[in-house]
N, C-alpha and C positions, 0 to 999 in steps of 0.2 A: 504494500500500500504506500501511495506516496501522500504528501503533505501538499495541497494544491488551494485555491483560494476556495472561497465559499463560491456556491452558485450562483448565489444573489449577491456577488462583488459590484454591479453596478451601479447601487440607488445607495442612497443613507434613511435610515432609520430611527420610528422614536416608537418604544415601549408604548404600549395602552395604558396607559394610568388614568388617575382618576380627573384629573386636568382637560382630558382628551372626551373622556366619556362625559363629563361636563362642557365641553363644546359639541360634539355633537349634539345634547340635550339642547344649547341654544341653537342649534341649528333649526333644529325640528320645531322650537318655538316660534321660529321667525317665518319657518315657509309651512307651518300646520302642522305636517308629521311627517317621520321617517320616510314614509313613500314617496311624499313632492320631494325631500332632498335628494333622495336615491334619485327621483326622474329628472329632479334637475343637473344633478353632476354625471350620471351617466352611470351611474355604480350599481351593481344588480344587488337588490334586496339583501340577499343571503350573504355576502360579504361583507354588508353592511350589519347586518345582525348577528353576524358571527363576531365583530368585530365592537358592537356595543355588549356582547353578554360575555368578553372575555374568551372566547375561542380563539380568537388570533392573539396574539404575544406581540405582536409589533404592526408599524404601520408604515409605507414607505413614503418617502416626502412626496416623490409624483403625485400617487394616491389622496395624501391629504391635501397637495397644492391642489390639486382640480376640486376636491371638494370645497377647498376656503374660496376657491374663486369664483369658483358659479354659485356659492350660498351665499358670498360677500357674507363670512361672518367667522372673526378671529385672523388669525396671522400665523405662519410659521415661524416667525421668533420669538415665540413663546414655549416652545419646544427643545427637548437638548436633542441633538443628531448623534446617531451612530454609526457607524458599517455595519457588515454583516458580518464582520469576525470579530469586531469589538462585542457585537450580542452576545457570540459564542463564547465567548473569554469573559461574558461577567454572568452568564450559564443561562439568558433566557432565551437560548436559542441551542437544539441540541449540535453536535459537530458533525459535518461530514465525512465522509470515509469512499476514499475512493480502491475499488478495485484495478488493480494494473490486467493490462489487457481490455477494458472496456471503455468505452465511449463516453457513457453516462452514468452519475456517481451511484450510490448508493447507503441506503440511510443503514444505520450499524444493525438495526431489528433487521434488515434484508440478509445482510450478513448471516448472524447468530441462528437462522430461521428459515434456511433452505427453501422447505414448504411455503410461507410465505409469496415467492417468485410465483409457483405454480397455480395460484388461485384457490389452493387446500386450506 
């Protein structure tokens, strides 16, 4: 196994905290509910809801730029920024593991878990 960057080395990143889920809350206040901010930034429901109940760990700045911008509501300097290996290194984000010989990475439960690959 080698030591290679994160997949998501592109974008930077800010944790969900409670800061974040209090701006979305003024979001929803300002254009009615959850659904007009989803229809106005372009973001499907279920990412959006996965991401106010805590299923998501993080949020990437594209992500939340198009949403402060088409809700006109908050700022991204209100937020700290991370990468994606700074998440890994302070553990809210699990590490990648790559197999040598393959194209595309694989998460360590693939590894550990054979069956897994197989759809068992």
């Amino acid at each position: 196994m080698t030591r290679e960057r994160h997949p998501k080395h592109g974008d930077l990143y800010t944790p969900v905290t409670q800061e974040l889920l209090d701006l979305f809350e003024r979001m929803a206040v300002e254009h009615g509910s959850y659904r007009r901010v989803c229809a106005v930034s372009g973001t499907r429901m279920k990412v959006f809801r996965f991401m106010r109940r805590g299923k998501r760990k993080a949020i990437s700045m594209s992500q939340l730029d198009r949403l402060i911008t088409t809700t006109e509501v908050g700022s991204l300097r209100d937020f700290i920024w991370f990468t994606a290996d700074d998440l890994v290194a302070l553990g809210i984000w699990k590490p990648t593991q790559y197999v040598a010989g393959r194209k595309r990475y694989r998460r360590k439960m693939d590894i550990e878990n054979p069956r897994h690959d197989l759809g068992c």
